[in-house]
Steps between C-alpha positions, in 0.01 A plus 500: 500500500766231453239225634157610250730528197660157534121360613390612176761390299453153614139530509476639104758198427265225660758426787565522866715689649708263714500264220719782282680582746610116503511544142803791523628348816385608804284357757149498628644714815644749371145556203306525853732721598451771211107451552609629827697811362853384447645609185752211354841636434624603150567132332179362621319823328713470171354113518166556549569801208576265272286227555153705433695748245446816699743749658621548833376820529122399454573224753574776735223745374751692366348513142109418430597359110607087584639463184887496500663717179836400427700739333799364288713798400 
């Protein structure tokens, strides 16, 4: 799940996906290795969050709505 969401992210944003991960810091290895079914640990989601403005839980198929809400109470 991990793998299509972050695809499509990159793919709706015009990029490749080893080129954002080089973007957020991480290398060409480890993007093949989430193609491959490795799910990156909790910074490297919160990074990859942030850059295409979505939530961790959609990332992980947690949640089918990509848009983050941010609740300031």
């Amino acid at each position: 799940m991990f793998w299509d969401r972050f695809e499509e992210l990159c793919r709706v944003s015009g990029k490749k996906p080893s080129p954002v991960g080089k973007e957020i810091g991480v290398s060409a290895t480890a993007v093949s290795k989430w193609k491959e079914g490795t799910i990156p640990n909790g910074e490297i989601l919160m990074k990859i969050a942030d850059y295409f403005h979505v939530s961790v839980d959609y990332l992980l198929g947690r949640e089918e709505n990509p848009v983050r809400v941010n609740l300031h109470i």
